[in-house]
C-alpha positions in Angstrom: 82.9 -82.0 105.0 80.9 -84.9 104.0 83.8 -87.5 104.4 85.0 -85.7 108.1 81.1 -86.2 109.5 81.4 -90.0 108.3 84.8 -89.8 109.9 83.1 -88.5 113.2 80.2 -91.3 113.3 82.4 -93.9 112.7 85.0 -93.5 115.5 81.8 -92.3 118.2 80.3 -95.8 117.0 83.5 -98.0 117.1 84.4 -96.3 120.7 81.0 -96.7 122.0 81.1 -100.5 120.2 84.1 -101.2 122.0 83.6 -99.5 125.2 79.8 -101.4 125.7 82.0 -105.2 125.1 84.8 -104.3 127.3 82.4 -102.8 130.0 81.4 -106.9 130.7 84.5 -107.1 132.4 84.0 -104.8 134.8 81.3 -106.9 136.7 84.1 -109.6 137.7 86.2 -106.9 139.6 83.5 -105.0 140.5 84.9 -101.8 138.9 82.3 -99.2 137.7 81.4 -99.7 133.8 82.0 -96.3 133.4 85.9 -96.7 134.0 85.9 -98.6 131.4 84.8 -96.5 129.0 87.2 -93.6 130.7 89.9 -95.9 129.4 88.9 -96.7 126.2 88.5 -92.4 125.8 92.2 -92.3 127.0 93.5 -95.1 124.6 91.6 -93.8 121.6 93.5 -89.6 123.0 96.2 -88.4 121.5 99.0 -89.8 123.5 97.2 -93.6 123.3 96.9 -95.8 120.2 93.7 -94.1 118.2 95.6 -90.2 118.1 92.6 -88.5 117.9 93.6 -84.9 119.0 91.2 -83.7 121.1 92.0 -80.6 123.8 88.5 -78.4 123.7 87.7 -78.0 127.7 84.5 -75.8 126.5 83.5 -78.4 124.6 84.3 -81.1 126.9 82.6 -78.7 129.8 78.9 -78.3 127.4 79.1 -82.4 126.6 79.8 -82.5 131.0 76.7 -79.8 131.8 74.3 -81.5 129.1 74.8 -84.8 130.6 74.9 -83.9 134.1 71.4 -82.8 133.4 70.5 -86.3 131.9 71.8 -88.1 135.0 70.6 -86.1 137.6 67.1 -86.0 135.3 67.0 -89.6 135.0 67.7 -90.4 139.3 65.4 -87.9 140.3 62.3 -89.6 137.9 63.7 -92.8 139.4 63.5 -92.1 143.0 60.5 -92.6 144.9 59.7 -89.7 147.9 58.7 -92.6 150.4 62.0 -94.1 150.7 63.9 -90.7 151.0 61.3 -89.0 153.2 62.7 -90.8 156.4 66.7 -89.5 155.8 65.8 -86.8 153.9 67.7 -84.6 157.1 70.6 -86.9 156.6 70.7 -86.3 152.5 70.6 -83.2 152.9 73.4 -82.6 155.8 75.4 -85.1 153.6 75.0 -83.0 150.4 75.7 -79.9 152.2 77.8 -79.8 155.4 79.5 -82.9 153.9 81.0 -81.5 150.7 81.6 -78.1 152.5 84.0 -80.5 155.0 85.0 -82.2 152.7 86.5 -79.4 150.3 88.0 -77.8 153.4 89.6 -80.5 154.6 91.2 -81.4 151.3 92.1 -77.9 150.2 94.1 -77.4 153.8 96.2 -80.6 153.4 97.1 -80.1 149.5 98.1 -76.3 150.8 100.2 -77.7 153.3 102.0 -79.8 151.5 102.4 -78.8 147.9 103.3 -75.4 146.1 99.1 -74.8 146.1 98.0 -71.3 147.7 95.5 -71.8 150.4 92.4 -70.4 147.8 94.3 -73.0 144.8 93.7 -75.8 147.8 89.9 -74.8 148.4 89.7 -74.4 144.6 90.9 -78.5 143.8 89.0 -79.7 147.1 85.6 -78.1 146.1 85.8 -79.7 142.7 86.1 -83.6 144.4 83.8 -83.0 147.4 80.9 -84.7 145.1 79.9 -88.2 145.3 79.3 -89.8 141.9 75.8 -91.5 142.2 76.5 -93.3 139.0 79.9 -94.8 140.1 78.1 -95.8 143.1 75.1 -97.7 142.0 77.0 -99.3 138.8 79.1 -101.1 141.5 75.9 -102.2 143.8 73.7 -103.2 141.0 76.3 -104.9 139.0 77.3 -106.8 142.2 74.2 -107.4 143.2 74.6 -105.9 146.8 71.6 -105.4 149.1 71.7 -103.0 152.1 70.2 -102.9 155.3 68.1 -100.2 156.6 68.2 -96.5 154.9 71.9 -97.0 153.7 70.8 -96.9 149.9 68.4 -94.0 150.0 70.3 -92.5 151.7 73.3 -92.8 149.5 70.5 -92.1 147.0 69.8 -88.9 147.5 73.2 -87.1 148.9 74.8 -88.7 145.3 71.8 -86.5 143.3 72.0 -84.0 145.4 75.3 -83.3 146.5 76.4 -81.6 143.0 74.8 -78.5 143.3 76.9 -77.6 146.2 80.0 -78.6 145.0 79.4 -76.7 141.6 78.5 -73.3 144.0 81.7 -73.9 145.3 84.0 -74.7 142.5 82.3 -71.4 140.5 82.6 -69.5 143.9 86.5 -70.5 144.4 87.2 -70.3 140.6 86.3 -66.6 140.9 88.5 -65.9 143.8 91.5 -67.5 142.8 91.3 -65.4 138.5 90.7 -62.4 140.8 93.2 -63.0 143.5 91.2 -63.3 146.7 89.3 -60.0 145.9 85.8 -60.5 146.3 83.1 -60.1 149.2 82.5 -63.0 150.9 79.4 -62.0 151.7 78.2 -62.1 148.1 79.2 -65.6 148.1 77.2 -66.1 151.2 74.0 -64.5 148.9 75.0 -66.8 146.1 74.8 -69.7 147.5 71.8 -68.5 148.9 69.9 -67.3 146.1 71.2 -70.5 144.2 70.0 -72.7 146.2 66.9 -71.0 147.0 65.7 -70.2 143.7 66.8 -73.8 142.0 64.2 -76.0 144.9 61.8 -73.2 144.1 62.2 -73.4 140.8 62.8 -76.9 140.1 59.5 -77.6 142.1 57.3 -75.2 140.3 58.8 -76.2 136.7 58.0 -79.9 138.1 54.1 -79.0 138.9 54.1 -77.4 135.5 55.5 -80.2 133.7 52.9 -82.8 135.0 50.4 -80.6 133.9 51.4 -80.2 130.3 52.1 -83.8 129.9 49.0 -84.7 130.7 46.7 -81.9 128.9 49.0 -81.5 125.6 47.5 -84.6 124.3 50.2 -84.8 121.5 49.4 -87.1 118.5 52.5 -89.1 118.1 53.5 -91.2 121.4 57.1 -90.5 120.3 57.0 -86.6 120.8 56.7 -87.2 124.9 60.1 -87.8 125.2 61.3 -84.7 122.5 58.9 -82.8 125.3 60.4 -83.9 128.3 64.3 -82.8 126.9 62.8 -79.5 126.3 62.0 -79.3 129.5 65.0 -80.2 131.0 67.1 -77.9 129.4 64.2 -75.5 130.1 64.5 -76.2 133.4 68.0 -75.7 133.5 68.8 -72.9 131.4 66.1 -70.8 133.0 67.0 -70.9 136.3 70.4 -70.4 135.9 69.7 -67.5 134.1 67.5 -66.1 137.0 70.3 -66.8 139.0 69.5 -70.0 140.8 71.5 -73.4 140.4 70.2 -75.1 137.1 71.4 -78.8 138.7 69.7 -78.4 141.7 66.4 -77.5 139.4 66.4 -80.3 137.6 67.0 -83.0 140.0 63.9 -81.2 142.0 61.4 -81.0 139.0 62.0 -84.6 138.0 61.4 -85.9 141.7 58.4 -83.8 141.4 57.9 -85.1 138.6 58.3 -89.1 139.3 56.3 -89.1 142.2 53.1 -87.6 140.1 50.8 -89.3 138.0 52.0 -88.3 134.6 50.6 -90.3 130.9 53.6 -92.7 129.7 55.1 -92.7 132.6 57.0 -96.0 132.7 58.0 -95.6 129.0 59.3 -92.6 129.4 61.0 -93.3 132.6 62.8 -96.6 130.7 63.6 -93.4 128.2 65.5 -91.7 130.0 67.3 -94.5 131.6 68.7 -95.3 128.8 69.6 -91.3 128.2 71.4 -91.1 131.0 73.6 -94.2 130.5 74.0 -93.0 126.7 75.3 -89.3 128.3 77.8 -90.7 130.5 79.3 -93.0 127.9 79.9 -89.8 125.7 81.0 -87.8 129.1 83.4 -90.6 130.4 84.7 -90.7 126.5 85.0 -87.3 126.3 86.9 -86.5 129.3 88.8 -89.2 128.4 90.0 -87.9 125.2 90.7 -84.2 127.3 93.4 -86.4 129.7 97.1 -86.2 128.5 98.9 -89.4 130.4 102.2 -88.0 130.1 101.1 -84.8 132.3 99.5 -87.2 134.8 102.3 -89.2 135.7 104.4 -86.2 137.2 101.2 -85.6 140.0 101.3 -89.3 140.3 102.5 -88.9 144.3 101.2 -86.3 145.5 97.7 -87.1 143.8 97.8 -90.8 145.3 98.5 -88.5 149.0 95.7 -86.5 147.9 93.5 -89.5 147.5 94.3 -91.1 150.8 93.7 -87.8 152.6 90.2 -87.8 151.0 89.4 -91.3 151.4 90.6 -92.1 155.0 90.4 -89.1 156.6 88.1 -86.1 155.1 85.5 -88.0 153.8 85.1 -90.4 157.3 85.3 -86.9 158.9 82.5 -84.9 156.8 79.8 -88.1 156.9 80.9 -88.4 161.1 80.0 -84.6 161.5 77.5 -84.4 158.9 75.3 -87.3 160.7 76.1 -86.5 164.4 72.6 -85.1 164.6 71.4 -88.4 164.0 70.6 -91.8 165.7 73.3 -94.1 162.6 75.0 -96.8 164.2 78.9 -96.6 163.6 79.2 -99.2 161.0 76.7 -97.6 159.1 78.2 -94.2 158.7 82.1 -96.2 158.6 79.8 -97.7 155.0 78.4 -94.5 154.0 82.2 -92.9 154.5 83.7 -95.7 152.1 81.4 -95.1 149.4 81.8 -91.6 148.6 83.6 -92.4 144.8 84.3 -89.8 142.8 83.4 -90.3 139.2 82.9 -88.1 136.0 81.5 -85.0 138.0 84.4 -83.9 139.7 86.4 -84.6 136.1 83.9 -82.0 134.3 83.7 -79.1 137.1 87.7 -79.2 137.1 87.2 -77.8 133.3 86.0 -74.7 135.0 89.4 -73.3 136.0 90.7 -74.5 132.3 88.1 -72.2 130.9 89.0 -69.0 133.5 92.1 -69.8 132.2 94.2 -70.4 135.9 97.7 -70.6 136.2 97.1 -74.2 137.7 94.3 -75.0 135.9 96.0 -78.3 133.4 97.5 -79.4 136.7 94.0 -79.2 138.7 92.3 -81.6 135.9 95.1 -84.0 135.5 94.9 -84.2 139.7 91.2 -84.7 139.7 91.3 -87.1 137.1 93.9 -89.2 139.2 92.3 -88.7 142.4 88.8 -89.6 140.4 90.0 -92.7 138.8 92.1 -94.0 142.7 89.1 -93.4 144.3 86.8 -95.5 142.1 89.4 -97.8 142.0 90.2 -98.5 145.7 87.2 -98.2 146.8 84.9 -99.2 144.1 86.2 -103.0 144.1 86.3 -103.3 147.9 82.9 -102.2 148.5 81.1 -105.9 148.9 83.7 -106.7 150.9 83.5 -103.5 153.0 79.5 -104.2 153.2 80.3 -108.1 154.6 83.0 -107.1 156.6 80.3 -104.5 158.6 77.3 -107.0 158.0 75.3 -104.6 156.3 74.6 -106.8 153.7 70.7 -108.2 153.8 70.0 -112.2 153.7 70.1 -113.6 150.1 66.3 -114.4 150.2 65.3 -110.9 151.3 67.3 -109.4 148.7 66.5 -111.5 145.9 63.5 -110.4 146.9 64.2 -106.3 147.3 66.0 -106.8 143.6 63.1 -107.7 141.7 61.8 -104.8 139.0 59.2 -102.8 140.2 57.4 -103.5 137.0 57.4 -107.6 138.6 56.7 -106.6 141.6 53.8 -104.0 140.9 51.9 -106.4 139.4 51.8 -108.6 141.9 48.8 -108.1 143.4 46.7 -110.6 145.7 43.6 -109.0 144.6 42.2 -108.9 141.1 38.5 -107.5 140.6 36.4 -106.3 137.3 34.5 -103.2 138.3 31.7 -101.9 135.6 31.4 -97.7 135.2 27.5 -97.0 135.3 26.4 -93.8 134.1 26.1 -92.1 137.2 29.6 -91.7 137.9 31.4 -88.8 137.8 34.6 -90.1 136.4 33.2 -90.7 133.2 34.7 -88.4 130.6 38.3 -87.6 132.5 41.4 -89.8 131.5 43.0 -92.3 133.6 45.9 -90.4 134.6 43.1 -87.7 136.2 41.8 -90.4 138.7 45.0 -90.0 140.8 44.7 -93.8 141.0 45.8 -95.4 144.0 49.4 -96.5 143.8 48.6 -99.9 145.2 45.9 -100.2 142.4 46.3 -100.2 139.0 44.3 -101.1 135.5 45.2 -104.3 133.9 42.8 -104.6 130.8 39.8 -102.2 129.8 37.0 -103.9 128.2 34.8 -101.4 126.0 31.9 -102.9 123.2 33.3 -106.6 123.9 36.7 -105.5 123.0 39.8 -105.8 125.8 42.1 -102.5 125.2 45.4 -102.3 127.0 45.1 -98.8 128.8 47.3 -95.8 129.0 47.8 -92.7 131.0 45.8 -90.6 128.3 42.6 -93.5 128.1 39.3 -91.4 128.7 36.7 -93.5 130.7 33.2 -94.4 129.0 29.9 -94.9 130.1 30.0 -99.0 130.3 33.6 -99.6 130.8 35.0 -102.7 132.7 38.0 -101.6 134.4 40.3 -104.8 135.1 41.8 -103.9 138.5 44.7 -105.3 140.4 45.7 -104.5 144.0 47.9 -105.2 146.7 45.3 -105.9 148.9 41.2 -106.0 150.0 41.9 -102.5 151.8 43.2 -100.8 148.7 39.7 -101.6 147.3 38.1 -99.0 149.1 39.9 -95.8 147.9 39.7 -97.3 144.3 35.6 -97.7 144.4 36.3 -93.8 145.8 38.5 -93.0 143.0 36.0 -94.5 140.4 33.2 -92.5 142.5 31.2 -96.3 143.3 29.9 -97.5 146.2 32.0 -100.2 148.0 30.5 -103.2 149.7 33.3 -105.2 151.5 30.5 -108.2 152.4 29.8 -108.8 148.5 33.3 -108.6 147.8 33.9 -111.1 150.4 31.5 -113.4 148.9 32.4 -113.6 145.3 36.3 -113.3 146.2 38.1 -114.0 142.6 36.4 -111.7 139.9 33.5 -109.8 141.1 31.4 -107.7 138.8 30.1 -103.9 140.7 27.1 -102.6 138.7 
């Protein structure tokens, strides 16, 4: 047993080894990382050169769902409600309307043209009607491509939250294909309803309770924060799939909640998780890699590159077209939005639903995703600077080596830097930083308590005497922190002693 769990650790580190130096490549073609390490999980298969036997869709499906959770976890704590809040209607039209045009459109054609019963043609079109967020943004960041306008929060959100609605669908289809068509419609009609209702309710109340504990637990070890937060998650998850609503949908919601609030750690944490969520898709691209036989995939070879044409040029265009007619989007900008929608690792792990409901199609759904999956990324993941030039929606290279910069650089930025003194009259004395609800164009640089400088964090708890090291974007943003801080704010003094005044 001993000798066949150091067997285990030593092929998941060599693979992961291998898969992190070959990944470098992928920046000159401008193919996803996460191909890369798709390939290296096919290679080290059965059928490739490593014959590890591997065939366990449930277990392949848990690894998908656990890291699904990771990823969407991860975006939502990364994403900032400002920049959605103006396309939020588009995001959510995308992520809804989209994929249901989408699926449709792609579960016709494959019925019309293949052996696939009508519900067998839903069934395969649901599962690829998802955008892949990480094959998307891999491509953009490792290229380096800046957008214009509200393409990339856009993007943004419809790629986090497109995935609840195709997982509806997939479990919704899966159902009526096992049991032959015989189902109400109507109680699909109140699932989806009930999903999607209780998952935003839920994910936003589990969000509001999460900031809360994080910031009142006041746990002794800085390391537990993070063992907290995955408890959460799956928390998150698990419970309100259990109540009935989506768990995906949950998650994504409580971590937007949660990475627009004021929570202690918070850039730590956030870095945390980042690196979670590119750890979980490593494992996931590996693993579904492992689950692909190549000699099953080269019989589908035709009709899935027809199948991927069909959803590239003609049902995607269609569901963003339809999906943002209610909006004011110039042409080129939804022609750009329609060529990014790559299919990645998500629509790989809902086909092993139909494996585990045990379908009559179900090896020959999974081996068609993954084909269609890997086309997709691979026409249109290494055309997509060129797509961007050809449409000129690519920003100036000033402006965006400017928009690329961390936001750790560019918060700190500030053009205003002031040393403000607590007196003992203030009412803010006593309560920890992350209580103030600080101004987000303000923040602490250095606290200096007893002639001592201390570097604060969320948990500090202010003192009678403080000197609170300030930084902000500009004079106005002085006022609401002398609020925040409960002080008086004199704009003329501030004017006269201009580089580091002292407030008593």
């Amino acid at each position: 047993m001993n000798f066949e769990a150091d067997k285990i650790f030593l092929i998941g580190s060599v693979l992961l080894i291998i898969s992190l130096f070959t990944s470098k490549t992928s920046a000159r073609f401008g193919i996803p990382t996460l191909i890369f390490f798709l390939l290296v999980g096919i290679l080290a298969g059965s059928e490739g050169i490593g014959k590890i036997a591997f065939d366990d869709a449930h277990l392949a499906q848990v690894l998908g769902i656990v890291a699904l959770n990771f990823i969407l976890f991860s975006g939502g704590l990364d994403t900032r409600v400002e920049s959605i809040k103006p396309i939020i209607w588009r995001g959510v039209s995308l992520s809804t309307l989209g994929v249901l045009i989408t699926a449709t459109t792609v579960g016709v054609f494959i019925h019309l043209v293949s052996d696939f019963t009508l519900l067998e043609g839903l069934l395969l079109g649901s599962i690829v009607s998802a955008t892949d967020a990480s094959a998307v943004f891999s491509i953009i960041r490792s290229r380096n491509i800046g957008l214009k306008g509200f393409i990339r929060p856009t993007l943004e959100l419809e790629s986090g939250s497109n995935d609840p609605m195709a997982y509806i669908l997939t479990i919704s289809l899966t159902t009526l294909v096992a049991q032959e068509g015989d189902i109400n419609m109507s109680s699909i009609l109140l699932m989806f309803i009930s999903q999607m209702g209780l998952g935003a309710l839920m994910g936003y109340l589990l969000g509001r309770i999460m900031v809360w504990v994080i910031n009142h637990i006041s746990l002794d070890t800085e390391g537990l924060y993070p063992v907290l937060m995955m408890a959460f998650i799956f928390f998150c998850f698990s419970f309100t799939a259990v109540i009935g609503g989506n768990g995906f949908l949950a998650v994504y919601i409580a971590a937007l909640v949660l990475g627009n609030s004021s929570f202690i750690h918070k850039k730590s944490l956030i870095r945390f998780y980042d690196g979670q969520a590119w750890l979980m898709q490593i494992i996931m691209f590996l693993t579904l890699g492992l689950l692909v036989f190549p000699s099953r995939i080269m019989p589908i070879a035709g009709i899935g590159l027809l199948v991927s044409l069909v959803l590239i040029f003609v049902a995607r265009p269609l569901a963003v077209f339809i999906s943002l007619s209610f909006f004011k989007i110039r042409t080129r900008e939804k022609l750009f939005i329609s060529w990014v929608g790559l299919r990645g690792a998500v629509p790989i792990v809902f086909a092993t639903f139909p494996m585990m409901a045990h379908l009559n199609k179900a090896n020959v759904i999974f081996h068609l995703v993954f084909f269609i999956s890997t086309t997709s990324v691979l026409i249109q993941g290494t055309t997509l600077p060129l797509v961007a030039k050809w449409l000129k929606l690519i920003v100036p290279a000033k402006i965006k080596r400017l928009s690329a910069l961390d936001m750790e650089l560019s918060d700190t930025l500030k053009s205003e830097l002031v040393e403000i003194l607590i007196p003992a009259f203030t009412s803010v004395i006593g309560k920890s930083i992350v209580e103030l609800n600080f101004p987000p164009s303000a923040f602490i640089v250095l606290l200096n308590r007893g002639n001592q400088y201390l570097q604060p964090s969320g948990s500090t708890v202010i003192m009678e005497g403080d000197k609170l090291m300030v930084m902000a974007k500009q004079k106005e943003s002085l006022s609401e922190v002398y609020l925040t801080l409960d002080l008086p704010f004199d704009p003329d003094r501030h004017e006269e002693e201009p580089h580091i005044p002292t407030i008593y």
